[in-house]
N, C-alpha and C positions, 0 to 999 in steps of 0.2 A: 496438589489440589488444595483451594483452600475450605479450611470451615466452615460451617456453615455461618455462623454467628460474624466471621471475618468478611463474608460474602455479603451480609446483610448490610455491614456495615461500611463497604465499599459501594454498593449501591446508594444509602441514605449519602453519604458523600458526592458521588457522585449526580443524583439529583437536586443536593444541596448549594453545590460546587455551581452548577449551569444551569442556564435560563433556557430550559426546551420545549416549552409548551408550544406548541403547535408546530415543531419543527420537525420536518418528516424526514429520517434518516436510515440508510441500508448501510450493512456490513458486508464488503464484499471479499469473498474467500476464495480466493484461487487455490485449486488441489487436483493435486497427480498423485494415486497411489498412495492416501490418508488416511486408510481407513484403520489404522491403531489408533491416529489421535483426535480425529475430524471433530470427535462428539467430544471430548474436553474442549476442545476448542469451541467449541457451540455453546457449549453449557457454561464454559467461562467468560464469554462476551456478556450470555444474559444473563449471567451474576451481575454483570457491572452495571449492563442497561438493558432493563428488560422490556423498554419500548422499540427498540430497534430491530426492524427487520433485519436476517440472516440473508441472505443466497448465496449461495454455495455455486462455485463454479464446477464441474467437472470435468478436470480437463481431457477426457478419452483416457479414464482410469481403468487398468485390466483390475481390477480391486474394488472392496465394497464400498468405496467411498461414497460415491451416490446412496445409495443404501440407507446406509449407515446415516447419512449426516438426513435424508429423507426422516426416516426415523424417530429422530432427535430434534425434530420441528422446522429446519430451514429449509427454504426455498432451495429447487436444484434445476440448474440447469447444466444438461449434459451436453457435451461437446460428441460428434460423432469419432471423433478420433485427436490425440493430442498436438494442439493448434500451439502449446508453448506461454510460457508466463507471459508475454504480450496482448497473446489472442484473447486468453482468457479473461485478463482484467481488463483490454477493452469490451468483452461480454456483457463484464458486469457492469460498467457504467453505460452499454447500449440498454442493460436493465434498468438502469438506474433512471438514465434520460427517459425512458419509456412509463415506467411507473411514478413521475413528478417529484422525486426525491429532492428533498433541501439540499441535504449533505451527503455524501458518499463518505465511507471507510474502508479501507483495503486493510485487511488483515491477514498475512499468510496461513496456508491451513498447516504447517509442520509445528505451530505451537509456538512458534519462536517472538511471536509478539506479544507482548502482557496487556490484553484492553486494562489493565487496570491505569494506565499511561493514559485512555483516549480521552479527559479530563483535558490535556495537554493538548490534543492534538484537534479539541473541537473550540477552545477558547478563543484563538484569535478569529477563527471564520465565524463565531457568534458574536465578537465584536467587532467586524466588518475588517479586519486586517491583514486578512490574506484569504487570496482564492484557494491556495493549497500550502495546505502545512504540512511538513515533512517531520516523523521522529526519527533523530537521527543520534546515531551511535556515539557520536566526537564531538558533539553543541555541548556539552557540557565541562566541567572541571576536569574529571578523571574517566576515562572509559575501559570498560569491563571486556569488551571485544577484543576476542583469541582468535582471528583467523590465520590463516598460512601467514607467510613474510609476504609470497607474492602478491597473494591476494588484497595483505596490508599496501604495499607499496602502489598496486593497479588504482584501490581507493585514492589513494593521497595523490598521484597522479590525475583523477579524473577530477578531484575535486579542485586541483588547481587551475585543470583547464577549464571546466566550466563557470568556475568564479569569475576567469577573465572574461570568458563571453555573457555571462548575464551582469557582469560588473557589480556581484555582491561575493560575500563572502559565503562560501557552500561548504559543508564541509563532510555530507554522507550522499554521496549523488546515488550510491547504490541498494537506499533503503526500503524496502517496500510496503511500509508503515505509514501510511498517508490517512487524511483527510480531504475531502475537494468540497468545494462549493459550488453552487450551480452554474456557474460561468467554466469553472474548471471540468464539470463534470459533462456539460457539454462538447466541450473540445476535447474530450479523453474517449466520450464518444464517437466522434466524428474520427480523429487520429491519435493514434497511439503507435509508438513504435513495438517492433514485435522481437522475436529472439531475446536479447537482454534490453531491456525497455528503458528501466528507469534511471539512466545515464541521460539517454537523450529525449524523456518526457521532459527532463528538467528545464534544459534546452527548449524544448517545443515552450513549453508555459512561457521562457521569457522572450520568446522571439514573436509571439500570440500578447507582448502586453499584460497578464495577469499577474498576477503580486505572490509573490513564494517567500515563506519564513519557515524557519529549523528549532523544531523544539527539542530538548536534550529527552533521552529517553533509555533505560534499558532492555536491553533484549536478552535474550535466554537461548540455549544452545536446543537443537532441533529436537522434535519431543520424540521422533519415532526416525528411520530412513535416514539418506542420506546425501548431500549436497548434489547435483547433478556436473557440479564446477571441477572437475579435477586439474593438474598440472598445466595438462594441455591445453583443456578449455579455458583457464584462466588465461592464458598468452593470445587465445584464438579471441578469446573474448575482449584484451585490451586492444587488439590490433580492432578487432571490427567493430565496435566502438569509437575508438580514435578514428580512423576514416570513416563512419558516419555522423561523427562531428563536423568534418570538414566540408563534407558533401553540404552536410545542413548549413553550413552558410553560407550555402550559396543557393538554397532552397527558398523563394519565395512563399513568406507562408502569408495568411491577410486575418485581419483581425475576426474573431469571432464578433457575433450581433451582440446587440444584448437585448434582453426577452424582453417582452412588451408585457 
């Protein structure tokens, strides 16, 4: 947890840092079963930026997460039963689309994402250079990421093949650290993939035409719980992935409008 004084001064940075005046922005939190860390996680976004709205997704938590993060001043919308990291965070961007938001942020609720990074991940969509910005584990020089071997090798596997299909070089397709823009924020409402998503949202954005960049960023190990991905899942998870890559190109998709 940081200081208070370290808090102040991440904020004055970060207002200092970006041009946000009038730019209308939600944080969206997807959570199952968060309720040890849901309100650090609250309380640490609005250290960074305390014009930003919160909501909290709930994803059919047997636990106080709703609650808890209710409490602690963010918006909640409760899921009547768990719909899975997909459902949820297209929830929140069906929020997002609905209440006129500029920009959307996705922030996991286990703590594992540092807003103190969201600096990074709102600059290019405040200089018009990307619909979504990804922070990603590997865009930089050295990364700090300790997952399994599998798990390592599943990544570097997905980000090969998806580099070849959007023909840029990807290098964290499984981050869930994002930023969108309103062009992005509308197609994530519209569709999103569900089960493990953000493989083939990646996918969806360059097959949709929108512009996607990777900013380096680190991430922190889970603040409470624990990964839902085990052995087997990891293997279930490259397999059906990998065939719904395939499937998708052969999926007609059509370009989203753009807003009048």
């Amino acid at each position: 947890m940081r200081s208070i004084p370290e808090s102040l001064a991440t904020t004055q940075q970060f207002s200092s840092r970006l041009d946000l005046v009038g730019v209308k922005r939600v944080a969206i939190v997807p959570a199952y079963n968060e309720a040890a860390c849901i309100a650090s996680v609250i309380d640490e976004i609005r250290s960074v930026d305390p014009d930003v709205e919160i909501v909290v997704i709930d994803d059919g938590s047997t636990d106080a997460t709703g609650p808890v993060a209710a409490r602690n001043g963010a918006e909640v919308v409760r899921l009547p039963y768990n719909l899975g990291i997909g459902g949820a965070v297209q929830t929140g961007y069906q929020y997002a689309r609905a209440h006129g938001f500029d920009i959307a942020i996705q922030i996991d609720g286990d703590g594992q994402h540092d807003p103190a990074e969201l600096p990074k991940l709102l600059e290019p969509i405040l200089r018009h250079e990307a619909d979504l910005v990804v922070g990603s584990r590997f865009a930089g020089s050295t990364s700090g990421y300790r997952g399994s071997i599998l798990r390592r090798v599943g990544i570097q596997i997905f980000a090969h093949v998806v580099s070849l299909i959007a023909r840029q070089r990807v290098t964290d397709t499984t981050s869930g650290f994002r930023a969108a823009n309103r062009r992005a924020i509308r197609l994530f409402a519209a569709d999103y993939p569900h089960d493990y998503p953000e493989v083939e949202a990646t996918v969806l954005v360059h097959r949709h035409k929108l512009t996607m960049v990777e900013v380096p960023v680190a991430m922190r190990t889970r603040a409470s719980g624990r990964s839902s991905i085990n052995a087997f899942r990891s293997v279930y998870y490259m397999v059906k992935v990998m065939l719904a890559l395939f499937v998708g190109l052969f999926r007609r998709y059509a370009t989203p409008l753009h807003e009048e």
